[in-house]
N, C-alpha and C positions, 0 to 999 in steps of 0.2 A: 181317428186322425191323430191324436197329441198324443199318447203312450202306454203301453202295454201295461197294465196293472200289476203292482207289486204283490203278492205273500210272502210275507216275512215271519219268519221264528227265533226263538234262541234254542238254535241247536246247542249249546252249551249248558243249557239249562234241561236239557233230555225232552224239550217241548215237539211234539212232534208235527213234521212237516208235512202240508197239502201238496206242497209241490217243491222240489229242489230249489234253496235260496243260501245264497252263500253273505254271510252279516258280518260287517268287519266297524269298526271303529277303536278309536283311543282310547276310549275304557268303558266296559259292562260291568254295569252293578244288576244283580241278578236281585229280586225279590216275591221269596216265593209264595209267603205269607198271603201278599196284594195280589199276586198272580201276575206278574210283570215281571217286563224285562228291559233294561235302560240301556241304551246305547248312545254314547255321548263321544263328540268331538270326533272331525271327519266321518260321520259316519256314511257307510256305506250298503246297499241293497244291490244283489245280483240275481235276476231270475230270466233263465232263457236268454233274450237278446235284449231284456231293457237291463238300464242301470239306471238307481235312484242316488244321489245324495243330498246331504242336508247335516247340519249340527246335529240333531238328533232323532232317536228312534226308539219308541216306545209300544212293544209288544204285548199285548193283553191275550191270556188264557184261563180255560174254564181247569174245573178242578181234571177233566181227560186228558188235558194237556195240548188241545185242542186249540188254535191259535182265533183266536174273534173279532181281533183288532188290529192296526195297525196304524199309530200315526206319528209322522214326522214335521217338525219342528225347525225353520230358522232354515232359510235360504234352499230351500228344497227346491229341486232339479231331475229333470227325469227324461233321458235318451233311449231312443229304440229307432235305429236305425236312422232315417231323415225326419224322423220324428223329434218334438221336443217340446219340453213344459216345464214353467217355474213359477214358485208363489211362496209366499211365506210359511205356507202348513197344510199339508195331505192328510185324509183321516180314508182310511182303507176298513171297510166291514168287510173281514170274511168268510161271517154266513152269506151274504148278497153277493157278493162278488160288488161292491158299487165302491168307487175311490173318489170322494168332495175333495179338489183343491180349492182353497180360500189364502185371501192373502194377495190383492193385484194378483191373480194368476195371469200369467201370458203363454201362450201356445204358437209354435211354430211348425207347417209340415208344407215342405217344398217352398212355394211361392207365397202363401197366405199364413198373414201373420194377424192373432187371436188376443184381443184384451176382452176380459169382462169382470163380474164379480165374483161368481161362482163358476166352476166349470165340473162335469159331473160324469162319467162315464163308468161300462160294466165291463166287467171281466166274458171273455166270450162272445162279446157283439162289438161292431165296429159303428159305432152310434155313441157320440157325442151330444153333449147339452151344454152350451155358454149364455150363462144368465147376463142381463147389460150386454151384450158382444158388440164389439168394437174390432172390426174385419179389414186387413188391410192385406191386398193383390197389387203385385207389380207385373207390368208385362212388359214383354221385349219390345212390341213395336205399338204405334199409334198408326192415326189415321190424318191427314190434312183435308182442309175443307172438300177439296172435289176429287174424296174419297179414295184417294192414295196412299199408298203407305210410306210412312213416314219415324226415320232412326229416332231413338230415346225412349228411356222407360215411361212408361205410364201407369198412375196408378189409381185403381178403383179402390173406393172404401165403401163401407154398408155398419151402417149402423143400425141397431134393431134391442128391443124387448130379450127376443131368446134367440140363438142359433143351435139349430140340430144339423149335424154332421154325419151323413150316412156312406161313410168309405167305399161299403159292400153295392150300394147304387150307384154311386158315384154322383150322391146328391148333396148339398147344401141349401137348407129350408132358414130363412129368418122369419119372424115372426113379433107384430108388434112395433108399429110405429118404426118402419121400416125408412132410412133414407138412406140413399144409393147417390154416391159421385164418382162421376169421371170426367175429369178437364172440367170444362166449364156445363157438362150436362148435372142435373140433379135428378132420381129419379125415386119418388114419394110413393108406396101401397103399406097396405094390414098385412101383406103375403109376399114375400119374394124366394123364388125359388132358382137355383145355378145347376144347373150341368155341368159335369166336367168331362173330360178321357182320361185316360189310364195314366198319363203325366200331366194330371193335375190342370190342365189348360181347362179354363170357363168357355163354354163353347155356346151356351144360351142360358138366358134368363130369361123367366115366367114372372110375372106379377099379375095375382086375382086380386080379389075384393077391391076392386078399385086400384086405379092407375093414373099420376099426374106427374106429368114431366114438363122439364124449364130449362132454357137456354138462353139468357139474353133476353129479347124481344118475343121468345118463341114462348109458345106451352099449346099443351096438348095432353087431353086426361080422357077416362071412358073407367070400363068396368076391367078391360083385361089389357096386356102391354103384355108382348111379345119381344127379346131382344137380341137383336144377333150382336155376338161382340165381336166378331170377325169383321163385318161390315159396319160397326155402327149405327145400327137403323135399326129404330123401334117402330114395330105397328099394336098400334091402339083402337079395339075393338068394344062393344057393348058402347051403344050411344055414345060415342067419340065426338068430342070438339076440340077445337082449335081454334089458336088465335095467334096471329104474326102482324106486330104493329097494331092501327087500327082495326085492321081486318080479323073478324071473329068468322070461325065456318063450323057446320054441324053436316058428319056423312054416315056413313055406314061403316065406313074405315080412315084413320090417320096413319100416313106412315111420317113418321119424325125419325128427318137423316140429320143422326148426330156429326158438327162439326161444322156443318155449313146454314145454307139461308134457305134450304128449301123443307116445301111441306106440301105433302099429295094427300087430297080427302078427297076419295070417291063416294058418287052421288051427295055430290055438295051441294049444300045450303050455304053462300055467304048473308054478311050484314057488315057493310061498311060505316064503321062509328065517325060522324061529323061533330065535331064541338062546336056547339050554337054559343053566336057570339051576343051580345048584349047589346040593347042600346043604349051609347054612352048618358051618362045621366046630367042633368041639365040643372 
């Protein structure tokens, strides 16, 4: 999802390249002794269709000439295509092919936009890792209570432990003290996992190990949540309860239609809670 991995070298320094990369910046100081190579002010990384920049760029090789590192320094940025990523400092291995940005990274690809601590991905796999992730989707349209749709953006956040980002399924997995908002829905599990299509649209969400949702006066929790974002209605399966106002109910199934006042639990059990009053004291 966030951006194609750099290799970088000092072609100037006769270091030689894994892969075609064009290095520019305001001044290289070449050190051969250390096995480095310094690229300082504007600097700049071109490979393929991404482009990096950042103040600096420091290239590490072995005595083959063989390139082993790569990290950049101070306002670093990284475009590929609708892709995009910035953080204070990238550190590129590559014998792993594996590129850590640190530094508030933030990530942006289409609609969904990415804060965490760390963010971690490999050369040749389209799989993502944001440690803390902090996940922010805007969509075109909402829903009104009786389930119509309705102009202005809307927008979902998910915050979570870890987010894994699988382009190539077209999956997004959180992980870890997962909460989920949208409008005035919340939606709490260990697991949440998004679908998308091919433009990036969320088309369901899965929550296992447990499931608890809140709206107002609403809630309704079990083992597994199901959720269409198209229609707003979540169903809640694995010993499912509910509760709206006093009224507590236990079924076999909840379906919670986000937006409005209703709640369907088949083969219900209610319990209508009465608050006993006292007698006044004398």
């Amino acid at each position: 999802m966030l951006l194609a991995l750099i290799l970088a070298a000092a072609p100037d320094a006769g270091v030689l390249l894994s892969r075609p990369v064009q290095v520019s910046a305001d001044k290289l100081e070449l050190l051969n002794k250390e096995q480095r190579a310094i690229y300082s002010g504007h600097a700049k990384a071109i490979r393929d269709t991404t482009t990096m920049t950042c103040d600096r760029i420091t290239v590490e090789y072995g005595a083959d000439r063989e390139v082993s590192r790569i990290l950049a320094r101070g306002n670093v940025e990284a475009i590929d295509g609708e892709r995009w990523a910035r953080g204070d400092e990238a550190d590129y291995d590559n014998r792993t092919g594996t590129l850590v940005m640190r530094g508030k990274p933030q990530a942006r690809q289409g609609k969904r936009e990415v804060m965490g601590e760390l963010v971690t991905f490999v050369t040749g796999t389209e799989r993502t890792v944001v440690e803390k992730a902090r996940t922010r989707v805007d969509e075109e349209k909402g829903f009104s209570r009786d389930g119509g749709v309705v102009s202005g953006p809307q927008r979902i956040t998910i915050d979570a432990d870890q987010l894994i980002l699988d382009e190539q399924k077209n999956l997004a997995v959180w992980k870890g003290h997962v909460v989920a908002k949208r409008s005035a829905t919340t939606i709490t599990s260990p697991q949440l996992t998004a679908v998308y299509d091919d433009q990036g649209e969320i088309t369901k969400v899965q929550a296992r190990g447990g499931v608890e949702a809140t709206e107002k006066d609403r809630w309704a929790k079990g083992q597994r949540g199901d959720y269409d974002v198209q229609t707003g209605v979540l169903v809640v399966t694995g010993q499912p309860q509910a509760k709206q106002g006093s009224n507590r109910m236990k079924g076999s199934k909840v379906t919670f239609f986000t937006g409005s006042d209703f709640i369907e639990v088949e083969n219900a059990t209610t319990v209508i809670e009465v608050e006993s009053k006292r007698p006044p004291k004398r």
